[in-house]
TORSE-148588 format. One record per residue (C-alpha): x, y, z. Coordinates in steps of 0.5 Angstrom, whole numbers, padded with zeros to 4 digits, always signed. Layout:
BEGIN
XYZ...
END
This chain:
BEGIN
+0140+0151-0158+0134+0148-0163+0136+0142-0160+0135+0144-0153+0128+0147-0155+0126+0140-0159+0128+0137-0152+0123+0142-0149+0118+0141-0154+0118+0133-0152+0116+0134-0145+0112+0138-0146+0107+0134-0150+0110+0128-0147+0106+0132-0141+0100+0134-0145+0099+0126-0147+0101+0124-0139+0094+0127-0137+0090+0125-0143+0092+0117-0141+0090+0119-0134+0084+0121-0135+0082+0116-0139+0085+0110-0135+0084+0113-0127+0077+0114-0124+0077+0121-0120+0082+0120-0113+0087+0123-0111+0092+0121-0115+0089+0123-0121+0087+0130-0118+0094+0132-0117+0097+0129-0122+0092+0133-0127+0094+0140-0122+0101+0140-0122+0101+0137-0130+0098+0145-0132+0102+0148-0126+0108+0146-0130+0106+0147-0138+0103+0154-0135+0110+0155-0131+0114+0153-0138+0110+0157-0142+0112+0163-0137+0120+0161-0139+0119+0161-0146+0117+0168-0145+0122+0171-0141+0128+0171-0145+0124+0175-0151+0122+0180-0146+0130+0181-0144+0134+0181-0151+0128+0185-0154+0128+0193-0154+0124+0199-0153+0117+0197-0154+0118+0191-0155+0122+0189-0149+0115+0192-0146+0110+0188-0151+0114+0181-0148+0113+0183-0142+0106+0185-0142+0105+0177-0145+0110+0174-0139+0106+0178-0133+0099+0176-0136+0102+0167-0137+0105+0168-0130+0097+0170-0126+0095+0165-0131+0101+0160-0128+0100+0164-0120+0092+0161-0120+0094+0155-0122+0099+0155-0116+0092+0157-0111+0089+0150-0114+0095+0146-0112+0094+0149-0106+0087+0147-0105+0086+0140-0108+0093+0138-0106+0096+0140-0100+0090+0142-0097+0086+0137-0100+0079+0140-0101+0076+0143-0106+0078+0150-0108+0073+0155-0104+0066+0157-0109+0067+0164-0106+0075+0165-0107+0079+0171-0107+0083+0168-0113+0078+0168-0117+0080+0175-0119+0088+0172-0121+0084+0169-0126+0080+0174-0129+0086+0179-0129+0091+0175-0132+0087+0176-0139+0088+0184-0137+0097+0185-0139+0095+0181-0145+0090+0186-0148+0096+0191-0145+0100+0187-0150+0095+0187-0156+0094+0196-0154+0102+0197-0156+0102+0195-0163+0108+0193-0163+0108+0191-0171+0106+0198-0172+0111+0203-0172+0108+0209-0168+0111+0217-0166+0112+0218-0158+0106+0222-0158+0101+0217-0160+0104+0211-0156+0102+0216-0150+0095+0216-0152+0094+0210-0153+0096+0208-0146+0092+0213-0144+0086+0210-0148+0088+0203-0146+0089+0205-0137+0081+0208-0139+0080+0200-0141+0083+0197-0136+0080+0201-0130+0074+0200-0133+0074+0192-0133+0077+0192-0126+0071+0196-0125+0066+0191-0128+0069+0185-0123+0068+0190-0118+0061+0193-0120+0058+0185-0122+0062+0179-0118+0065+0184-0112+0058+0184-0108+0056+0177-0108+0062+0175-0105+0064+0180-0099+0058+0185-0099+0053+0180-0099+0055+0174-0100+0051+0168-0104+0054+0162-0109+0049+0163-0115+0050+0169-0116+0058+0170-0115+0060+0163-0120+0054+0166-0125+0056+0174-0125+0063+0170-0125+0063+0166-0131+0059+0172-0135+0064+0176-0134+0069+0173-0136+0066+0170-0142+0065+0177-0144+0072+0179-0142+0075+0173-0147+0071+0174-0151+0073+0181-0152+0081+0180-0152+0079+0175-0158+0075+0180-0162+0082+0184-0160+0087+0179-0163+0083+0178-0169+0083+0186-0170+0091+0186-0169+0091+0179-0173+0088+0182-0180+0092+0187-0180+0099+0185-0179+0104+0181-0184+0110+0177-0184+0113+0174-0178+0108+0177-0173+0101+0175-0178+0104+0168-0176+0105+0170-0168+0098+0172-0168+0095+0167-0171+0099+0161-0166+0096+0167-0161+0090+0166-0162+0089+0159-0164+0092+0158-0156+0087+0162-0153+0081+0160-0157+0083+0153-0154+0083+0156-0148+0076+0160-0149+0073+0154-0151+0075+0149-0147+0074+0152-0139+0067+0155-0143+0065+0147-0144+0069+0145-0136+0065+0151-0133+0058+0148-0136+0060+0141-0134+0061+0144-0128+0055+0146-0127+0052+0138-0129+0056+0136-0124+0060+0132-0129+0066+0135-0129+0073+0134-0123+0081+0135-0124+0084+0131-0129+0077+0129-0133+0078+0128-0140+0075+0136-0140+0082+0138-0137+0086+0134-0144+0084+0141-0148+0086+0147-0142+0093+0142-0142+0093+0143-0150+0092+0151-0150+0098+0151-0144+0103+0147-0148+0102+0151-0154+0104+0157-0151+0111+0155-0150+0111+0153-0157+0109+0160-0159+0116+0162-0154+0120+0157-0156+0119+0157-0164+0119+0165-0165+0125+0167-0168+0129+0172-0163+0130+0177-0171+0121+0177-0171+0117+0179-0170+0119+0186-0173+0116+0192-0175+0113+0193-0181+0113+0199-0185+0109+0204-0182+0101+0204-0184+0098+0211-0186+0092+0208-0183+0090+0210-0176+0084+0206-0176+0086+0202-0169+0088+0209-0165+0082+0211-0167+0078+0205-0164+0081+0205-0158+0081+0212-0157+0074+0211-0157+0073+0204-0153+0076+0209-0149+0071+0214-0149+0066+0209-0149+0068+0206-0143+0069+0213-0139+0061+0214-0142+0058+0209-0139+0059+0210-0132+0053+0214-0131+0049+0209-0134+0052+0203-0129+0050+0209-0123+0043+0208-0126+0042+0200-0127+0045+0201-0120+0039+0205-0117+0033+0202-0121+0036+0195-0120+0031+0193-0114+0032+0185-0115+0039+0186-0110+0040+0188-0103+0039+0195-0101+0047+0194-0099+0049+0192-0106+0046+0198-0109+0049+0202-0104+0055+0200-0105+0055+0200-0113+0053+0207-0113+0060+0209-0109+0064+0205-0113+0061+0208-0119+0062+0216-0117+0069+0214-0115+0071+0210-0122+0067+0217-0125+0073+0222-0122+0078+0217-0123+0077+0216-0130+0075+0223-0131+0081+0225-0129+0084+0220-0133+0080+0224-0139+0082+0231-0137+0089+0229-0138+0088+0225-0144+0086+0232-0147+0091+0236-0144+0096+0232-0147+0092+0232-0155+0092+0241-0154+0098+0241-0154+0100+0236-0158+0095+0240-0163+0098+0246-0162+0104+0243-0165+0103+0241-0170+0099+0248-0171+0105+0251-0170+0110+0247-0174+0105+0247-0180+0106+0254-0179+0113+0254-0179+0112+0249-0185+0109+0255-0189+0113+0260-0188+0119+0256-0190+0115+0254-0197+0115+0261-0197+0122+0264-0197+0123+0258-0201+0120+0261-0205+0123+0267-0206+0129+0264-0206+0128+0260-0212+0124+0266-0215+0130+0270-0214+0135+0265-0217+0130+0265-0224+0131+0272-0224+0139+0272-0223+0138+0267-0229+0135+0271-0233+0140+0277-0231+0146+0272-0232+0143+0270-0240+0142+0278-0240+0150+0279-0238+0153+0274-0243+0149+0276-0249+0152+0283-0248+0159+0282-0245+0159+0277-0252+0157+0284-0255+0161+0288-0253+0167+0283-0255+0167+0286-0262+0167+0294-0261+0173+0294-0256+0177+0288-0260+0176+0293-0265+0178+0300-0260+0185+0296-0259+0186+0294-0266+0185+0302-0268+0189+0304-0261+0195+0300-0263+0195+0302-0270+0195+0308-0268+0201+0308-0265+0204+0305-0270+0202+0308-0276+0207+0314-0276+0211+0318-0271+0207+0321-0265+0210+0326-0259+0211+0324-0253+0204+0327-0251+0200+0323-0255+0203+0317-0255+0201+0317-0248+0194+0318-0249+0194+0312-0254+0197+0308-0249+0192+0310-0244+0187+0309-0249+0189+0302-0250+0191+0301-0242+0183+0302-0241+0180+0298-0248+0184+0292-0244+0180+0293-0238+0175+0294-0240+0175+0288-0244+0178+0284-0237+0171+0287-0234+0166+0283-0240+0172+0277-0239+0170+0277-0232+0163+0278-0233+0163+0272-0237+0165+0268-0232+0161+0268-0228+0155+0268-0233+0158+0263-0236+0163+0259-0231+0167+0253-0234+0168+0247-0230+0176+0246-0227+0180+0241-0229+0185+0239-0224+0192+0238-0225+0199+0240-0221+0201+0246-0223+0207+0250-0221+0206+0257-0218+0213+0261-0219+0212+0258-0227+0204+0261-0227+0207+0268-0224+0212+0269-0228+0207+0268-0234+0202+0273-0230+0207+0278-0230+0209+0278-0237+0202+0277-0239+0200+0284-0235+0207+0287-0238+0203+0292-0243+0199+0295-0237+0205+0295-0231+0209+0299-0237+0207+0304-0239+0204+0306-0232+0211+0306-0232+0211+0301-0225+0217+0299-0223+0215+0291-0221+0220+0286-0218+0219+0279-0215+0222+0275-0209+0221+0268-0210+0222+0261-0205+0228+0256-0207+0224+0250-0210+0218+0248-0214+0211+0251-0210+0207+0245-0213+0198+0246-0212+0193+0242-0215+0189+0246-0219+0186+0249-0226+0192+0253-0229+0187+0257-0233+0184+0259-0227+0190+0260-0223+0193+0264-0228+0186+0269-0229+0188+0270-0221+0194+0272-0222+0193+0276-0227+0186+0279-0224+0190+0281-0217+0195+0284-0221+0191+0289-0226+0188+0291-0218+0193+0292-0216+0196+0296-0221+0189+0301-0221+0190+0302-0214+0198+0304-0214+0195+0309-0219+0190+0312-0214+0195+0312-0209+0201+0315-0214+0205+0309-0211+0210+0307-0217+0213+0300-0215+0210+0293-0215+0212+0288-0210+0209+0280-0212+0213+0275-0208+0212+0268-0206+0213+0262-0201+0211+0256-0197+0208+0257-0190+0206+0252-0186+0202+0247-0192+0200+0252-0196+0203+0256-0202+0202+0264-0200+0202+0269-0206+0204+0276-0204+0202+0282-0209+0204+0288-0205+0205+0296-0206+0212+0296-0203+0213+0304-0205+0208+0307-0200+0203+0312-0201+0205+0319-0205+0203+0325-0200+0196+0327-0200+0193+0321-0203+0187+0318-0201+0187+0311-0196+0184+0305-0200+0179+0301-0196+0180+0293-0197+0173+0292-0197+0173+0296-0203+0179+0292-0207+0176+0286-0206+0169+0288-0207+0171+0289-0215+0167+0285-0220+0174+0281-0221+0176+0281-0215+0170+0277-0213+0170+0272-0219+0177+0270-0216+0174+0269-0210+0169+0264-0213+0174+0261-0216+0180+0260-0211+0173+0257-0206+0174+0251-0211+0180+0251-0210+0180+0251-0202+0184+0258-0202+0183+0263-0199+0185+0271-0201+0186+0276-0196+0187+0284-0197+0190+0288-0192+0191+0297-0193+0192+0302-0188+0193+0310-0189+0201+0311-0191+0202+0304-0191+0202+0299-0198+0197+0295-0200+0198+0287-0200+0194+0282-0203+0195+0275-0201+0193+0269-0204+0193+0263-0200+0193+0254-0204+0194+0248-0201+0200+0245-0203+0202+0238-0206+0205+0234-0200+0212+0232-0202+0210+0225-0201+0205+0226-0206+0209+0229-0211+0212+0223-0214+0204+0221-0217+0204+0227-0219+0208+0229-0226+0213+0235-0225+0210+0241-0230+0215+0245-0234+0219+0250-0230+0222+0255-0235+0223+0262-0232+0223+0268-0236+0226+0274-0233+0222+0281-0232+0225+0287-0234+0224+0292-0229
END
């Protein structure tokens, strides 16, 4: 491809060198006037081409940034057409009053279109809408100017002089206004797009300058086709294709977005500017009396209608700012309100902090005193023979001393939770461990309990500590709930369901007569129940309680199980099972 682009590159400075030999070595003919004609033609057609594939491979803004550049070359290449028209296949001179004239002034418009997008500054979609907004004022405006300055000397009252010097006025102006414009975007752009800037404007400085100098040798009589003032304009041509050529496909891109709004803000009163301005073009039309009444006639109306375009054009402009406004208004708001909930929330988790230090100093406290009571309550019991009476009120006091000190364990817990350490664990192991670990309490509550364990190993991923708090927490529950229900035999059971390992800890005696039902929100809502509920989250369990009038109570606890495939990564624990007694 960059061999291609070098071929491309060639003929077109070979075509640029062709016209600089001719107009120094042929005198003004024919020949020399085709020749300079279908020279800039092709240069202008070239430059076209090598804007084209940009505007197809670009995206969004971009792609509409190129074509913008390509529509404003190719008016530039469509009056040149007209010349050829004239000069070689009419053979005469191009006509002092020419329609055309108005190609030529427009093609300078889908430029500055161009520059208006931005395309090296990033933008949100509200502020791309205003700018074309602002920029549509602009263009209407310049249309207007052609049409208030150069129209009327070439169809409402048509006279030479005045139409090439309104002409030539105008468009200097115009050119002058679109370079002070790529200067602008030029200071404020980096990288790739600072050099494409930069090769803009050098070309259509080129451009601006020379046909300036053509026009003035015009003007003396000293200037015809293919001239050596023609060599500049060739050169301005040509270095458009290279800006086509040699601008990498991956650049210009986007720079970083720029906190700065300097150039909306500009454009945005360009536009205010140019909307301002038509009252007093109405009155330079009325006061200016060294024109033909017609000519006046016809500017007033011209300008009365420009007023309600372009104050239409303002009135949606403002439509679409009040209602971008009363957004951002409204987001600011819900922004607030948001900072304030925020605010709470962290207000509330400082204070549950400090109630969490509060809990864990006094849970800590408390360790003391009730590791004493046990102490005293067992040696109570020992010390020397009691009736049956009384020895079933130590066991009742020992019975609650454990669960009281179960309740400071669980309110350490969540004070204070310890991270898990993770490790295949077998759960038939962990329950038996449980049920040997709960005996003091299912025995002298005198709780017949009995298990149903599957064949095999049931193997979970998970802390063992933490798994074994679970078991024995659900348990203890339980127990207090059979006690409530005077229900006397404890069913735990276990299996594997569907990937998972269940866990069922039911009342498999049924209710004694009269007692009161059990809600389950209320079984699960205790403060221990609550912390294997943290606690089996981390695990990805999930645990169920299930209670109806005259029917049992069963809690299930549900785990992931380890995959078989998985296990022989994994090292099988211990599986010794000590025996219950009933």
């Amino acid at each position: 491809m960059r061999k291609y682009y070098k071929l491309w590159s060639a003929s077109v400075i070979a075509c640029v060198l062709t016209l600089a030999v001719a107009s120094f070595l042929l005198r003004q003919s024919f020949g020399l006037t085709a020749l300079s004609d279908i020279v800039q033609a092709l240069l202008l057609f070239s430059g076209t081409i090598s804007l084209i594939p940009h505007a197809i491979r670009a995206r969004g803004r971009l792609r509409l940034f190129w074509s913008l550049m390509t529509l404003g070359i190719g008016l530039w290449f469509c009056y040149q057409l007209l010349w050829i028209y004239f000069e070689v296949w009419l053979r005469t001179d191009v006509p002092d009053l020419c329609a055309g004239d108005m190609i030529l002034f427009l093609h300078i418009v889908p430029l500055m279109a161009a520059l208006a997008l931005l395309p090296h500054a990033p933008q949100d979609e509200y502020a791309a809408r205003l700018r074309h907004l602002d920029f549509a004022l602009l263009m209407i405006w310049w249309g207007y100017l052609y049409i208030l300055i150069v129209i009327p000397w070439q169809y409402v009252v048509p006279d030479i002089p005045p139409y090439n010097d309104n002409l030539n006025l105008l468009y200097l102006i115009e050119k002058i206004a679109f370079l002070t414009t790529l200067v602008l975007v030029w200071a404020g752009s980096k990288g790739g797009w600072r050099k494409f800037y930069a090769n803009l404007f050098g070309a259509c400085l080129t451009y601006a300058a020379s046909s300036y100098v053509a026009n003035w040798a015009l003007g003396h009589h000293n200037y015809y086709s293919g001239c050596f003032y023609d060599i500049p304009l060739a050169a301005s041509m040509a270095w458009i294709t290279f800006i086509g050529l040699w601008t990498p496909d991956s650049e210009p891109q986007a720079g970083v977005r720029s906190t700065s709004t300097s150039h909306g803000v500009w454009l945005a009163r360009m536009g205010m500017i140019a909307a301002f301005s038509l009252p007093l073009f109405g009155a330079w039309a009325l006061v200016d009396s060294a024109v033909p009444l017609r000519i006046q006639s016809f500017r007033v109306a011209l300008t009365l209608g420009a007023a309600v375009v372009m104050g239409i054009m303002v009135f949606i402009r403002q439509r679409l700012l009040d209602r971008e406004l009363l957004r951002l208004l409204t987001y600011s708001h819900d922004s607030f309100e948001n900072l304030k909930r925020l605010q709470a929330q962290i207000t509330e988790s400082e204070k549950l902090a400090s109630i969490g230090q509060l809990v864990a100093g006094a849970a800590h406290e408390l360790n003391n005193p009730i590791t004493a009571m046990l102490g005293y309550s067992d040696l109570l019991v020992l010390s020397k023979p009691m009736s049956g009476d009384q020895l079933d009120l130590a066991g009742k006091i020992g019975q609650h001393a454990r669960r009281i000190k179960s309740l400071v364990g669980s309110l350490l817990s969540f004070a204070r939770p310890v991270p898990a350490s993770f490790a295949p664990v077998d759960l038939k192991t962990l329950l038996y461990t449980a049920v040997k670990l709960s005996q003091s309490q299912w025995q002298p509550a005198k709780v017949s309990l009995r298990t149903e364990f599957s064949e095999g190993i049931l193997l979970v991923r998970g802390d063992s500590n933490q798994l074994l708090q679970v078991c024995v927490q659900i348990i203890k529950d339980t127990l207090r709930a059979l006690d409530q229900r005077g229900s006397s035999e404890l069913l735990i059971a276990a299996c594997a369901k569907d990937g998972f390992a269940s866990i069922e800890i039911c009342d498999s005696g049924g209710a004694a007569a009269g007692s009161a039902p059990l809600n389950s929100n209320q079984i699960l809502s205790s403060l221990g129940l609550n912390a294997c509920q943290a606690i089996l989250k981390q695990h990805h369990g999930q645990i169920f309680c299930e209670s109806e009038q005259g029917a049992r109570i069963t809690i299930r606890v549900e785990l992931p199980l380890i995959l078989p495939a998985a296990r022989s990564n994994a090292a099988a624990p211990d599986a010794w099972e000590p025996q219950p007694s009933a």
